[in-house]
Each structure stands twice: as structure tokens, then as C-alpha cells.
LOBABA-126493 format. One record per residue (C-alpha): residue number from 0; y, z, x; residue in one letter. Coordinates in pm, whole numbers. Example, Ala and Ser with C-alpha at 12.3 -4.5 7.8 and 13.67 -1.06 7.14 Angstrom:
<vexnus>
+-----+--------+--------+--------+------+
!  nr !      y !      z !      x ! rest !
+-----+--------+--------+--------+------+
!   0 !   -450 !    780 !   1230 !    A !
!   1 !   -106 !    714 !   1367 !    S !
+-----+--------+--------+--------+------+
</vexnus>
This chain:
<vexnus>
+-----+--------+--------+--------+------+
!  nr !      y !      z !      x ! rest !
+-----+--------+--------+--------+------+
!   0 !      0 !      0 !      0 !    X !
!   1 !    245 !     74 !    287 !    X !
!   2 !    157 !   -198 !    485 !    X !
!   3 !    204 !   -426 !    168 !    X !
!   4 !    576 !   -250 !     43 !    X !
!   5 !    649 !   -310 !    498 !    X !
!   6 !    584 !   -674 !    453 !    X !
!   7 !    821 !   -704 !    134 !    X !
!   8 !   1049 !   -548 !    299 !    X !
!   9 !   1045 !   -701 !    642 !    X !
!  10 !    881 !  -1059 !    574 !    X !
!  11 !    847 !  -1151 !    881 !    X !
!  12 !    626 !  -1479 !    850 !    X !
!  13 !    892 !  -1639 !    691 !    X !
!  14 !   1163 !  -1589 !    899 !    X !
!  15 !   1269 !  -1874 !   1152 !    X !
!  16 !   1393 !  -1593 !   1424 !    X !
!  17 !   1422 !  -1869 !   1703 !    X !
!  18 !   1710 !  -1928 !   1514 !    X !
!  19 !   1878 !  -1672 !   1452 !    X !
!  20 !   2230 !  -1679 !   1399 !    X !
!  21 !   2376 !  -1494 !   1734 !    X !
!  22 !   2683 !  -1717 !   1712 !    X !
!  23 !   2778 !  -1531 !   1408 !    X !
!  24 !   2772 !  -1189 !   1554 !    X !
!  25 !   2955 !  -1343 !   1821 !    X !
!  26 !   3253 !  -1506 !   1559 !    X !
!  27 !   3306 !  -1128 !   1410 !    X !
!  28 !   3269 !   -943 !   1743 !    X !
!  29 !   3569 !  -1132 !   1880 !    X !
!  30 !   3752 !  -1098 !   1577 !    X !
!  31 !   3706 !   -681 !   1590 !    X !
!  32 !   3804 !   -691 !   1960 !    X !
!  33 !   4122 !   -857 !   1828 !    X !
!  34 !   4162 !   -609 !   1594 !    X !
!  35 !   4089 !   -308 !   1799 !    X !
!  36 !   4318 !   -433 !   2102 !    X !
!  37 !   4625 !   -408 !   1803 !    X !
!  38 !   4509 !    -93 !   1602 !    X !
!  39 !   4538 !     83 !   1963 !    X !
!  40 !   4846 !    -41 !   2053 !    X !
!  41 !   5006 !     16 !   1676 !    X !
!  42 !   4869 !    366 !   1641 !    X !
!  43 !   5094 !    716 !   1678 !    X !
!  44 !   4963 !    932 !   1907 !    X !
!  45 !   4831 !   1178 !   1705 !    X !
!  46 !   4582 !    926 !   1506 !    X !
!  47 !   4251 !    808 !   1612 !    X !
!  48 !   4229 !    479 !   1420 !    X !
!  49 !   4105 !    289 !   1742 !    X !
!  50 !   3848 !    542 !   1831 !    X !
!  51 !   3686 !    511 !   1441 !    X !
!  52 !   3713 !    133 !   1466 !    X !
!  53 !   3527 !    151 !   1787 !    X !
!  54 !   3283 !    370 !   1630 !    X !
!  55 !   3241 !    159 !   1260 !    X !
!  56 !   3195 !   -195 !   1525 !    X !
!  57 !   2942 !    -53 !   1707 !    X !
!  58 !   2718 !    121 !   1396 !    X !
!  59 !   2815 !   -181 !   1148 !    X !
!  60 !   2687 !   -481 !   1420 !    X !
!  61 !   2362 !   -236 !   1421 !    X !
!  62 !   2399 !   -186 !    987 !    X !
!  63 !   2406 !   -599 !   1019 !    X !
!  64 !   2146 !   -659 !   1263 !    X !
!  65 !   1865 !   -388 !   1045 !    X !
!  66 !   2007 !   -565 !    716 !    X !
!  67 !   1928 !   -951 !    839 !    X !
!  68 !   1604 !   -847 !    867 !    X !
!  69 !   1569 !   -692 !    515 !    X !
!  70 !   1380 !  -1007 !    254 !    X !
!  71 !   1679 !  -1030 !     47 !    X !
!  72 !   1441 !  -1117 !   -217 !    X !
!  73 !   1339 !   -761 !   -267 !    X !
!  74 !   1687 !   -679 !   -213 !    X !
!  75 !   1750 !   -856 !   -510 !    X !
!  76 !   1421 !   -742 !   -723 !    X !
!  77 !   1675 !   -435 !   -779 !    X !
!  78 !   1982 !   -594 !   -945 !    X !
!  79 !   1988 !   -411 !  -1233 !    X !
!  80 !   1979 !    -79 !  -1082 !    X !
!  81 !   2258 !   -208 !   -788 !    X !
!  82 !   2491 !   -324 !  -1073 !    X !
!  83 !   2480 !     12 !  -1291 !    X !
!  84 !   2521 !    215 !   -974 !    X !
!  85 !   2823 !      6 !   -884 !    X !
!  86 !   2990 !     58 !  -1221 !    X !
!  87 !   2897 !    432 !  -1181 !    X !
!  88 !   3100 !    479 !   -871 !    X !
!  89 !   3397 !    263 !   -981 !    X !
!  90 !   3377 !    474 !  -1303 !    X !
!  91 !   3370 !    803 !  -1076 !    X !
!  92 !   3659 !    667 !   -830 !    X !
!  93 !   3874 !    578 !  -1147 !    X !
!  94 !   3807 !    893 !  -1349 !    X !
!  95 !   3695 !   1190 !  -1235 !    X !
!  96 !   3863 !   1447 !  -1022 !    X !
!  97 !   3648 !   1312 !   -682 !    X !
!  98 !   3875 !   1004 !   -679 !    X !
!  99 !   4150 !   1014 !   -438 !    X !
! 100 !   4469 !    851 !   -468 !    X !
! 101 !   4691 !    674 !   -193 !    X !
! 102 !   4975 !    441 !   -219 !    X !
! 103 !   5003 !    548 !   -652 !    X !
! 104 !   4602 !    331 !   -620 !    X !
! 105 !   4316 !    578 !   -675 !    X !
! 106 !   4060 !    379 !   -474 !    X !
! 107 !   3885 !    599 !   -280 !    X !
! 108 !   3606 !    894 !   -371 !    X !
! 109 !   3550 !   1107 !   -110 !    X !
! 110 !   3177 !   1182 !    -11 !    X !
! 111 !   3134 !   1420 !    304 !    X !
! 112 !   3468 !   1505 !    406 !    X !
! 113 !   3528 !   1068 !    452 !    X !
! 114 !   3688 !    827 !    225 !    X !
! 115 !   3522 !    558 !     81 !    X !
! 116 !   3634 !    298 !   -110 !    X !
! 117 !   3366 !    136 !   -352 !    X !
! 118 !   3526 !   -135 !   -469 !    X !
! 119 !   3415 !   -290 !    -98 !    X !
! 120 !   3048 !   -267 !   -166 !    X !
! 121 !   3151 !   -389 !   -507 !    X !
! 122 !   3158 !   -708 !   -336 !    X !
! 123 !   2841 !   -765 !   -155 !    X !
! 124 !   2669 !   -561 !   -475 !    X !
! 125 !   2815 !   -873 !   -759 !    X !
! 126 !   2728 !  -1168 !   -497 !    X !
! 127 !   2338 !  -1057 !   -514 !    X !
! 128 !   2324 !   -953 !   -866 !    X !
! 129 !   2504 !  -1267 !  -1006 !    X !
! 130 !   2293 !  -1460 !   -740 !    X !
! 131 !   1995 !  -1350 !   -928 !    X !
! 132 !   2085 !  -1379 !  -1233 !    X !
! 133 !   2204 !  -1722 !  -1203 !    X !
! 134 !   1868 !  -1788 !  -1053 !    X !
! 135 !   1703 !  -1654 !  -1342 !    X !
! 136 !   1917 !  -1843 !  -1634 !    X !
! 137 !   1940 !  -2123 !  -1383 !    X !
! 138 !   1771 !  -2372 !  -1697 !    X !
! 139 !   2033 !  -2204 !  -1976 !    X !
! 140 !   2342 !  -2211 !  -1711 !    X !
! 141 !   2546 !  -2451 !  -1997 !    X !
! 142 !   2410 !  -2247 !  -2302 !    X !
! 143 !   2758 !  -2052 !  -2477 !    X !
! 144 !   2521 !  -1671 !  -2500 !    X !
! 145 !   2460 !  -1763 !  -2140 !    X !
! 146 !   2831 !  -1816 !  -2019 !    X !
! 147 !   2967 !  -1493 !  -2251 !    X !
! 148 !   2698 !  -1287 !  -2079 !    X !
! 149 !   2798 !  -1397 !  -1758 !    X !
! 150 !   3147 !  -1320 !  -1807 !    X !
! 151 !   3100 !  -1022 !  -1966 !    X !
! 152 !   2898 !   -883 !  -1646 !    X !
! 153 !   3151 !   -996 !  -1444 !    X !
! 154 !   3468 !   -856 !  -1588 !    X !
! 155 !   3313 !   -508 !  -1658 !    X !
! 156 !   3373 !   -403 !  -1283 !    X !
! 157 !   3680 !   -627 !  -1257 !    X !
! 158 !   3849 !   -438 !  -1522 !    X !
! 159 !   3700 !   -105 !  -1358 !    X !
! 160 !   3910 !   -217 !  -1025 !    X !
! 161 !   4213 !   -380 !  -1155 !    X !
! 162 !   4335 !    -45 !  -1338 !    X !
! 163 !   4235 !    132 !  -1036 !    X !
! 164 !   4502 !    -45 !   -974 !    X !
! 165 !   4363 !   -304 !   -714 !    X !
! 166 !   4485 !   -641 !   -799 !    X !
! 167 !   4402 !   -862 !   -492 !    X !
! 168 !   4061 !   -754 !   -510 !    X !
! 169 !   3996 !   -814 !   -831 !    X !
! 170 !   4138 !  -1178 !   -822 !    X !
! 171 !   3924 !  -1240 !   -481 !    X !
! 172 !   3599 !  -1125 !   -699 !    X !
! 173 !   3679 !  -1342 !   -985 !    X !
! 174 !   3791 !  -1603 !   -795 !    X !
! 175 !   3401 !  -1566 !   -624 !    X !
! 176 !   3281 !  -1500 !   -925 !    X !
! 177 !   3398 !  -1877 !  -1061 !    X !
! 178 !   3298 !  -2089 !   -716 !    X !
! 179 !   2975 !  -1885 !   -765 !    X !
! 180 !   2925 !  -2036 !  -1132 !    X !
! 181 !   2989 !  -2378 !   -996 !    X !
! 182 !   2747 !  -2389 !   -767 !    X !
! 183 !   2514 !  -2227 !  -1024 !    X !
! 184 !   2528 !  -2528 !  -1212 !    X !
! 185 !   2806 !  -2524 !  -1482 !    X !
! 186 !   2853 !  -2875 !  -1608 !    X !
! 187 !   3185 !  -3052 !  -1555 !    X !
! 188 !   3179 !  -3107 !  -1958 !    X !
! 189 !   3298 !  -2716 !  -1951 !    X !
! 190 !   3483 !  -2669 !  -1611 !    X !
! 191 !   3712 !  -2963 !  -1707 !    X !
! 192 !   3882 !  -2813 !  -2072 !    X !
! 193 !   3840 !  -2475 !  -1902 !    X !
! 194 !   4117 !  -2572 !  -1636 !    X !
! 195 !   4289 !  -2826 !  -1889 !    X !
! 196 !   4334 !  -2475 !  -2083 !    X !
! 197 !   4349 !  -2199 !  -1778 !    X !
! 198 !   4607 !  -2367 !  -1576 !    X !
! 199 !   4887 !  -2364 !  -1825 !    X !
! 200 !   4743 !  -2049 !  -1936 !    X !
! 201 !   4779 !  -1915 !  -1564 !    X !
! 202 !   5140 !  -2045 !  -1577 !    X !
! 203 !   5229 !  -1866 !  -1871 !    X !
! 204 !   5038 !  -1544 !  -1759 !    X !
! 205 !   5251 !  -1521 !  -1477 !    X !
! 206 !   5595 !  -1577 !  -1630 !    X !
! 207 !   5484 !  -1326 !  -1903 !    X !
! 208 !   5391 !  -1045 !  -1656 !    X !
! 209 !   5738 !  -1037 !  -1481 !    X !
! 210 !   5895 !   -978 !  -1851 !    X !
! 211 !   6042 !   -606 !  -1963 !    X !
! 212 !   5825 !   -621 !  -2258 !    X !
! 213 !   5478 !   -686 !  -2075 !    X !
! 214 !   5177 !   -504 !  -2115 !    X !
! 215 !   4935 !   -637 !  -1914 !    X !
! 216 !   5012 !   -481 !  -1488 !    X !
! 217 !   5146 !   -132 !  -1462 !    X !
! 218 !   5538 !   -147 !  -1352 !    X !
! 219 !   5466 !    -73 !  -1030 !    X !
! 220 !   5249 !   -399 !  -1003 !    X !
! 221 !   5528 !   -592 !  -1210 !    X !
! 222 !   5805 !   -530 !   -982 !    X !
! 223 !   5557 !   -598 !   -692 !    X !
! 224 !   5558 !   -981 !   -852 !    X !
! 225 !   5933 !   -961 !   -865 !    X !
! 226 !   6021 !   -829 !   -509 !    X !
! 227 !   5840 !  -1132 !   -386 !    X !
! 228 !   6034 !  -1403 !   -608 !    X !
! 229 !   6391 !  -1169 !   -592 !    X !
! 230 !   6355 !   -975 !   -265 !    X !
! 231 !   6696 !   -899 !   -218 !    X !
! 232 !   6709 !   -704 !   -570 !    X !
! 233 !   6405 !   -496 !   -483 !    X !
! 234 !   6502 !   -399 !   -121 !    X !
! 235 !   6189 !    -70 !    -66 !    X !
! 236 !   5925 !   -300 !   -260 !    X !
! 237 !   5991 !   -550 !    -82 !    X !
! 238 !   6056 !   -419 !    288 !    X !
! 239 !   5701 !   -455 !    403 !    X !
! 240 !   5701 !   -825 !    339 !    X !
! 241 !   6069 !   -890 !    448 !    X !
! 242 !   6013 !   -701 !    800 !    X !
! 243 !   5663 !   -899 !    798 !    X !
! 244 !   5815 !  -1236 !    807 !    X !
! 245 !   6050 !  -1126 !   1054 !    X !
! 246 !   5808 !   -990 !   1315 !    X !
! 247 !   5579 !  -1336 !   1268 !    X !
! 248 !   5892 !  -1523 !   1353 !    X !
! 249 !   5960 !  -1262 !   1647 !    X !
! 250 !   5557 !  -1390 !   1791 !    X !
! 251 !   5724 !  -1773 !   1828 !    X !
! 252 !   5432 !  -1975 !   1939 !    X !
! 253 !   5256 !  -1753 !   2242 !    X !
! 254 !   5353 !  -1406 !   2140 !    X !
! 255 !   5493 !  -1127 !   2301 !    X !
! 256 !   5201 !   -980 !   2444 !    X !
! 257 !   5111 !  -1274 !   2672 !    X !
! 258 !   5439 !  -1277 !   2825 !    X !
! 259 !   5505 !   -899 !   2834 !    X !
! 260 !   5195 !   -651 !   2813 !    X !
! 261 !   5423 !   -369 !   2794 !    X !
! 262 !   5634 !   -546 !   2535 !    X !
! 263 !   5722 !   -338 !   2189 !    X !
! 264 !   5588 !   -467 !   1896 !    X !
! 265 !   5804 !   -413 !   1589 !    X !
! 266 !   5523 !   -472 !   1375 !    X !
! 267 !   5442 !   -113 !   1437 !    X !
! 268 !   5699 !    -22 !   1167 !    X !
! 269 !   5524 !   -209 !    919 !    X !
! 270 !   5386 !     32 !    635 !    X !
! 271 !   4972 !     -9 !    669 !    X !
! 272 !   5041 !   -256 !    966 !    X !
! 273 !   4668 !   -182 !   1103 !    X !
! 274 !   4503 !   -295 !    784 !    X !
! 275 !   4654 !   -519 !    525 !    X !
! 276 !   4946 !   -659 !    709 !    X !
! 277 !   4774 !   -665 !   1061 !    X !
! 278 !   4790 !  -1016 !   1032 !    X !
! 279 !   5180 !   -963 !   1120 !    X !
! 280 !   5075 !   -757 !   1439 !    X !
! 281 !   4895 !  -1072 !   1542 !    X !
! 282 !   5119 !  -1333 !   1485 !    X !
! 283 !   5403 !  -1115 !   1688 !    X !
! 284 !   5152 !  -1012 !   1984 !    X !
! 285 !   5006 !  -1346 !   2014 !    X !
! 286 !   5229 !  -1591 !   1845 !    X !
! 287 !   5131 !  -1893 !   1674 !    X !
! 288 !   4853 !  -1969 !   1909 !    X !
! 289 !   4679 !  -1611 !   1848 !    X !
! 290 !   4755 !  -1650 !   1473 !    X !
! 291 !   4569 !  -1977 !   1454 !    X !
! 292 !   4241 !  -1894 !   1669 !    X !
! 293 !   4204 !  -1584 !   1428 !    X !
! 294 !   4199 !  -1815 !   1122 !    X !
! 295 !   3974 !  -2060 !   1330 !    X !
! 296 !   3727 !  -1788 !   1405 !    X !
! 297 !   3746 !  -1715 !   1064 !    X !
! 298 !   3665 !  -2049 !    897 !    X !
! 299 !   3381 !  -2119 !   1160 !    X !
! 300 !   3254 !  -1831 !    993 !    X !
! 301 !   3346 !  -1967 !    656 !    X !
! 302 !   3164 !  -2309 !    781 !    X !
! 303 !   2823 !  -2133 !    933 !    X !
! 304 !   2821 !  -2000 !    587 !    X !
! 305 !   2833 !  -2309 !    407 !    X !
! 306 !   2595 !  -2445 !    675 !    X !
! 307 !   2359 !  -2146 !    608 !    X !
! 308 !   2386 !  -2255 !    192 !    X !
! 309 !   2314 !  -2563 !    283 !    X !
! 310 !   2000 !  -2506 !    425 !    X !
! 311 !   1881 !  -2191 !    233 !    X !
! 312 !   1515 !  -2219 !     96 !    X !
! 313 !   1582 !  -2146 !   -258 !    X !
! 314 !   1823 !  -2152 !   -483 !    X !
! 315 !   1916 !  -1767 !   -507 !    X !
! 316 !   2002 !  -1761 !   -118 !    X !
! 317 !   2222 !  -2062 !   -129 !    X !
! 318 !   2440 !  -1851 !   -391 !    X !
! 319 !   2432 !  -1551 !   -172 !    X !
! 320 !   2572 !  -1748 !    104 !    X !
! 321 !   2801 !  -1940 !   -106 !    X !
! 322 !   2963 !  -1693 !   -246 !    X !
! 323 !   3018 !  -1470 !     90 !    X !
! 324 !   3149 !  -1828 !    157 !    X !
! 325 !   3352 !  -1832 !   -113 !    X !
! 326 !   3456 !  -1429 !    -54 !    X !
! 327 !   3545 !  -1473 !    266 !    X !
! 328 !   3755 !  -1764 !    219 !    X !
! 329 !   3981 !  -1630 !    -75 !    X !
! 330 !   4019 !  -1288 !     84 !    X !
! 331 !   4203 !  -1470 !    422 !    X !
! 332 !   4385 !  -1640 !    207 !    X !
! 333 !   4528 !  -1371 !      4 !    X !
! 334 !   4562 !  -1178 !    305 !    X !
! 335 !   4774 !  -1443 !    486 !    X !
! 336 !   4934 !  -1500 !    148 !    X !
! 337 !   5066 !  -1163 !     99 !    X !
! 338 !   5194 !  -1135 !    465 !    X !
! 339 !   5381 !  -1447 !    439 !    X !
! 340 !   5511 !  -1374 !    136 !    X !
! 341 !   5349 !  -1663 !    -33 !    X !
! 342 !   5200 !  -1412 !   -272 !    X !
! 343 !   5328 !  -1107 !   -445 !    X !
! 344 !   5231 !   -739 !   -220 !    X !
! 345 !   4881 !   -645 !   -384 !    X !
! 346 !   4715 !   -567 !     24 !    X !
! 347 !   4408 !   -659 !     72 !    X !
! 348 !   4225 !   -613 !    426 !    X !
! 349 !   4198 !   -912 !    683 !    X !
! 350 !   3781 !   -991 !    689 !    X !
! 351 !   3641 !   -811 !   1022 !    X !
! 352 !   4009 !   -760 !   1186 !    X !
! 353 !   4204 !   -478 !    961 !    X !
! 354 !   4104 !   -106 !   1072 !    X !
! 355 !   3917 !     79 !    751 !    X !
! 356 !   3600 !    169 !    764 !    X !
! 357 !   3430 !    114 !    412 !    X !
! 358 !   3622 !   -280 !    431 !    X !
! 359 !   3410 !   -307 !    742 !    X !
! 360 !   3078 !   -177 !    627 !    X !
! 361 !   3109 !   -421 !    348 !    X !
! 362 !   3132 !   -713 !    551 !    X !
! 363 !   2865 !   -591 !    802 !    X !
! 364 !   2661 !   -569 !    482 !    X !
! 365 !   2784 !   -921 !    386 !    X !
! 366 !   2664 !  -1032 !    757 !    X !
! 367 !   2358 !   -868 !    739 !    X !
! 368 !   2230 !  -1030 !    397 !    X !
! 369 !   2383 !  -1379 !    511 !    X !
! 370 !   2170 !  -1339 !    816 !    X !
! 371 !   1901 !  -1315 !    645 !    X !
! 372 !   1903 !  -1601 !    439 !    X !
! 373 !   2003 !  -1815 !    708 !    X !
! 374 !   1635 !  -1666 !    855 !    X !
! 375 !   1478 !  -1832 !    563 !    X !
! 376 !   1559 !  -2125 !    625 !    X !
! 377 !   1447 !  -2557 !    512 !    X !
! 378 !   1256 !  -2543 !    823 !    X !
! 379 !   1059 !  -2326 !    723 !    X !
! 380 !    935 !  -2456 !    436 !    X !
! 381 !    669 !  -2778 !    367 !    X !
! 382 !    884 !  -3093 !    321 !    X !
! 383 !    749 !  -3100 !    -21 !    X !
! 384 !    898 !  -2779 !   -118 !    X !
! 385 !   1229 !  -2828 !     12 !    X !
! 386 !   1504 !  -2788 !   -184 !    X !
! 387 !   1780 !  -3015 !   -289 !    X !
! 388 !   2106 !  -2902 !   -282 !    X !
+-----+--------+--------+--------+------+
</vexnus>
């Protein structure tokens, strides 16, 4: 019986390990030493955000490594039980007295004297249970019961984060959430009135939500919209994005780093500069050059996880990867959206860079599980029984 439950667990004869994915580990390593080389220099002396970071790199690469070699079939044997546990914590963070509260967000629950913030294994936790249950409705995908159900799952810990209030991750899951349903299957007869209806929809959200009368985003998150389209009538909400855009411009194209190691980096008076904004710390240390190899590294990361899709061996795993794919992608680009102030201040970490612990252990999680499909691989499998993406 043990030797039976070890083999579901650890299924080794189907894993192509001759090919395992080091260059992965190697993408996110570089991006935390980028990350760790700013958190030290932007931390006050009395914090020990660059020791922690040290500490989360080292245990998460290990968290990934044990992970990739976890069948993430009998991962997913257990959606049902991953899903209610999710919605249990996000129902504990939100409203019970163990929920702790920063910035006016209550986010966090705090388990053994650390923080952790749930909605980041929220993440990983939706991309295997939708994977599976898109695999199993995978015949029904177009059927109306099908759709509502789908949506229904999805919004119940959406709406559990958004009044937490957490808007940026709540549009990055929904966002997955929708790329994830493509790729499940959902027929262009429905995607094309949905955005013939959404889009204007969308438009007339967002004018709606910056009205007095609104009812929709707390105040706070209302004038958050409005410092970014009228900065200079919301001066403190909109301070971390105005200094932002002027330390990015500060970097020029090389950076102040390169040409002065002992140079001051102004960034450092950016609220939450080590985690949602750190994007600004790079741009200023290493300039336009730095700023681009960081979102390089990041869509080669983006690409191996298409890649990985691509060649998964069944139809679940290519949805796991696509939708860390798809995660991944929208999360840089509400990161750098924010910073730039392309998008209104909702913060939202920078994938593998930003210091924060529970961010990180959600995408070593994220690594882990991608790993492993990318172990069970076409090659592995008779030509007969490939599949045809």
C-alpha cells in the first residue's frame, strides 16, 4: 500500500528527468539576486528584509525542486478539498479577528508569530482546480450550466479578495481565470458577443466607479482611480506614483548604480519600494538597460511556459502551465502598469523580484507544479497517444 500511494505520489517512470527544466531555476534565481542586491541596499538599518529574502530563496528553490517532483495528477485528485480550504482561509483573513490589517487592506492572517497572505496560494490553488475541472467538463465546455458553474467557482474567491480590499489581484486571477477558459475550449460563437458586450461594459464600469454616487470600490479604492487620471488634485494618494516616475527617469538608460556603486537611490523613499514598486528601484539603479533584462528574464519565463503547454501530455497540464503562463504575464504587467502610472495604485508584487515571503512561496509553488508538467512531457508518450494542441 505504501509503496503504491509512493509511486502516485512520485511517478517516476513517467517523468523525462534528462530534461529537466534547470534553465528555469536559473531565469528566477537571477531575478531574486536582482531583487535581493536592491532590498539590501533600500532597507533601514534596523530591518532585516534582505536576510528573510535570503532565507525564503534558498527554502522556496528547495519547496520548488520537492514540488516538480510531486505527479500533479494526484495533486489535482484533491481539488475539491484545495478549493474549500482556500475559501476557508480567505473567509478567516477577511473576517475573523486572526486577520491582520496593513495599508486600510486586511490581507494577511497570522499563523506562528509570521504573516501570511492567502490570497498568494489563492493563485496556484484556482490554476489546478479550474485545470481539472475544465478537464473534466472538457466535452460540455460550450453548455450555458457549464459556463454559470464555472463562473460562479471563480468569482466566489474573487469576491472573497476584492473586499479584502485587493484589487490588482483579483483582476490578475480573473484575467487568468478567462485565458484559462480559452484554452479550455470556449467557442468563438460565445467569446465574440461576450467582448462585443464586456468592452463597452468595461468602459462604462470605469467611468461609473470614479462617480460620487458609486457603489461598487470602497472610497479609498475610488480616489486611488482618480489620483492616477488627476494627480495633482490628490497630492498623498498619488505621491508614490508621482516620485515613482521620477526616480525611473532619474535611472536614464544605464542607471546609477553602474556608474556610482555608492550612489543614493531616491527610490528608497518610495512607500513599499522593496515590494510593489521595486520595479522603480530597478529602473533608477540600473536604468533602462536593467529595467529591460528584468522583463526579458521574465517573459523567457513566460515563453518556457508556453513551451512547457505546448508539449504537456494531457490536456489538464497544458492548462496548468497556461495559466501560470497567463498569471505570470498579467501580474508584470500590472506591476509595471501601476509603477508607471499606466494604471491606477492597487500594488501588486513583481513575480520572483519584490521582497515578501508568502508572494514568493506562491511562485516557488507555481515553479514547482510547472516543473512538473514540463517532466511529463510528448516525449514521453507513444506517438499514437500524443496530444494535439
Amino acid at each position: 500500500m505504501f509503496k503504491t500511494l509512493f509511486k502516485s505520489i512520485f511517478n517516476f517512470e513517467e517523468y523525462d528527468l534528462k530534461h529537466y527544466q534547470v534553465s528555469l531555476l536559473a531565469v528566477i534565481s537571477i531575478l531574486g539576486v536582482i531583487g535581493m542586491v536592491l532590498i539590501r541596499r533600500l532597507q533601514d538599518a534596523n530591518e532585516r528584509q534582505f536576510e528573510k529574502q535570503i532565507i525564503g530563496y534558498a527554502v522556496g528553490l528547495i519547496v520548488a525542486v520537492v514540488v516538480s517532483l510531486i505527479d500533479y495528477h494526484f495533486v489535482a485528485k484533491f481539488f475539491i478539498p484545495l478549493y474549500i480550504i482556500n475559501l476557508a482561509l480567505l473567509v478567516i483573513t477577511k473576517f475573523t479577528p486572526l486577520g491582520k490589517s496593513h495599508y486600510l487592506a486586511q490581507r494577511w492572517i497570522l499563523i506562528g508569530g509570521i504573516e501570511v497572505q492567502p490570497s498568494e496560494l489563492t493563485r496556484i490553488i484556482m490554476i489546478i482546480f479550474l485545470a481539472k475541472f475544465f478537464d473534466i467538463v472538457r466535452r460540455q465546455i460550450n453548455k450555458a450550466s457549464i459556463i454559470l458553474l464555472a463562473l460562479i467557482l471563480m468569482v466566489l474567491p474573487i469576491s472573497l479578495i476584492f473586499i479584502q480590499p485587493d484589487l490588482s489581484v483579483s483582476i490578475v486571477l480573473l484575467a487568468t481565470f478567462l485565458c484559462m477558459f480559452y484554452m479550455a475550449g470556449l467557442s468563438y460563437k460565445i467569446i465574440l458577443p461576450t467582448l462585443a458586450i464586456g468592452i463597452p461594459s468595461f468602459i462604462a464600469f470605469f467611468w461609473y466607479v470614479q462617480q460620487d454616487y458609486q457603489v461598487i470600490l470602497t472610497p479609498y479604492q475610488r480616489d486611488r482611480i482618480l489620483a492616477m487620471l488627476h494627480p495633482e488634485m490628490f497630492p498623498q494618494l498619488a505621491y508614490q506614483q508621482v516620485n515613482a516616475a521620477k526616480c525611473i527617469r532619474a535611472g536614464g538608460v544605464s542607471g546609477k548604480l553602474l556608474a556610482d556603486a555608492d550612489a543614493t537611490l531616491k527610490s528608497a523613499k518610495v512607500p513599499v519600494i522593496e515590494s510593489d514598486f521595486i520595479f522603480t528601484a530597478i529602473a533608477e539603479a540600473f536604468g533602462f538597460v536593467g529595467s529591460m533584462i528584468v522583463i526579458v528574464l521574465l517573459m523567457i519565463f513566460i515563453y518556457k511556459a508556453l513551451k512547457i503547454a505546448r508539449m504537456a501530455k494531457d490536456f489538464m497540464g497544458m492548462l496548468i502551465a497556461s495559466g501560470i503562463a497567463s498569471l505570470t504575464m498579467f501580474q508584470l504587467f500590472v506591476n509595471i502598469g501601476v509603477v508607471t502610472s499606466l494604471l491606477p495604485n492597487t500594488g501588486i508584487p513583481l513575480p520572483f523580484v519584490s521582497s515578501g515571503l508568502s508572494a514568493l512561496l506562491g511562485n516557488m509553488l507555481m515553479v514547482g507544479v510547472l516543473l512538473n508538467v514540463s517532466l511529463q512531457n510528448k516525449r514521453m508518450l507513444p506517438q499514437r497517444e500524443t496530444l494535439s494542441l
